[in-house]
C-alpha positions as CSV (number, residue, x, y, z in Angstrom):
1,X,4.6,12.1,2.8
2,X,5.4,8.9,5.1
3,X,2.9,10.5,7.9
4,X,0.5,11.5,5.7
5,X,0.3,7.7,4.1
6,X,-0.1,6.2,7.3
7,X,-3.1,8.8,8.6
8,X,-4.6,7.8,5.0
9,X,-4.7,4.2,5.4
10,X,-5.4,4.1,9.1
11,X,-8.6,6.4,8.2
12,X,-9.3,3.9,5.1
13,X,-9.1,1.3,6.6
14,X,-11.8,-0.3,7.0
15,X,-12.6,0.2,3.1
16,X,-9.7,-0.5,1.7
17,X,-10.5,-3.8,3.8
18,X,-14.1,-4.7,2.1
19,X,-12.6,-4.0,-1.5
20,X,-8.7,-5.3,-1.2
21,X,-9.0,-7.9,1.7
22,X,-6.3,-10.8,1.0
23,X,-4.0,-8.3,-1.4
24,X,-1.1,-5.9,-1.2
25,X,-1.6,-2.2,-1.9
26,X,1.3,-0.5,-2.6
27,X,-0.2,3.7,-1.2
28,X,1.9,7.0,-2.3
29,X,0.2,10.6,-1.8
30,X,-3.5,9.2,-0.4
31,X,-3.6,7.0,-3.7
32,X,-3.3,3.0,-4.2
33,X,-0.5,2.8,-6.8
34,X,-0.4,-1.1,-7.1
35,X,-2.1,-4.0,-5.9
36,X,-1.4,-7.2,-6.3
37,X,-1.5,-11.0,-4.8
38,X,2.0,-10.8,-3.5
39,X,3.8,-8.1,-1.7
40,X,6.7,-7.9,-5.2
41,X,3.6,-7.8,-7.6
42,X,2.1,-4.6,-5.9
43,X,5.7,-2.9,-5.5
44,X,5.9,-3.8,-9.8
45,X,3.3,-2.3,-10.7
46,X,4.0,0.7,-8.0
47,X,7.5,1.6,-9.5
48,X,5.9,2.2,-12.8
49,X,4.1,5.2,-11.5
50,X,6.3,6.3,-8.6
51,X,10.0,5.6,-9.8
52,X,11.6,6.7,-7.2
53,X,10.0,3.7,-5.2
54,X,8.9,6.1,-2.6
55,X,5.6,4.7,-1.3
56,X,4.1,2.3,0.9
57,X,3.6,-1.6,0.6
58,X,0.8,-2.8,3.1
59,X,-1.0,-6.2,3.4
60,X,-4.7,-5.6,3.7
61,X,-5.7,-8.4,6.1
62,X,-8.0,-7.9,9.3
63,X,-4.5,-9.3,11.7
64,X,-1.5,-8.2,9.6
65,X,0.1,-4.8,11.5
66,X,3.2,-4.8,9.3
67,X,3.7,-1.4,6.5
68,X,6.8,-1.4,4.3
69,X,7.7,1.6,3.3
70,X,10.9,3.1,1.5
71,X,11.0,0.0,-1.5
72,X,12.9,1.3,-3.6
């Protein structure tokens, strides 16, 4: 799922850039889970659909290159 979560936001990108730009999207399955202000607030609201905390947490700014992933 990992793989495919990457390939989804790497081919979003730019998108996901024009309509989340300064947030944090927490991604699971091709699908935004969670966004929110702060990289906790997106992982919150995240857990509440995926409870297993399987998904991934990623900043959505034109220089950040970091993805969490595995927050459980």
């Amino acid at each position: 799922m990992r793989d495919q979560d990457f390939a989804w936001l790497a081919e979003h990108g730019p998108e996901l850039y024009r309509e989340y730009a300064g947030k944090w999207i927490a991604v699971r399955e091709g699908k935004i889970i969670g966004v929110g202000d702060t990289a906790t607030e997106a992982a919150e609201k995240a857990r509440s659909k995926a409870e297993d905390g399987d998904f991934i947490l990623e900043a959505v700014d034109a220089e950040a290159d970091v993805i969490y992933y595995g927050c459980a």
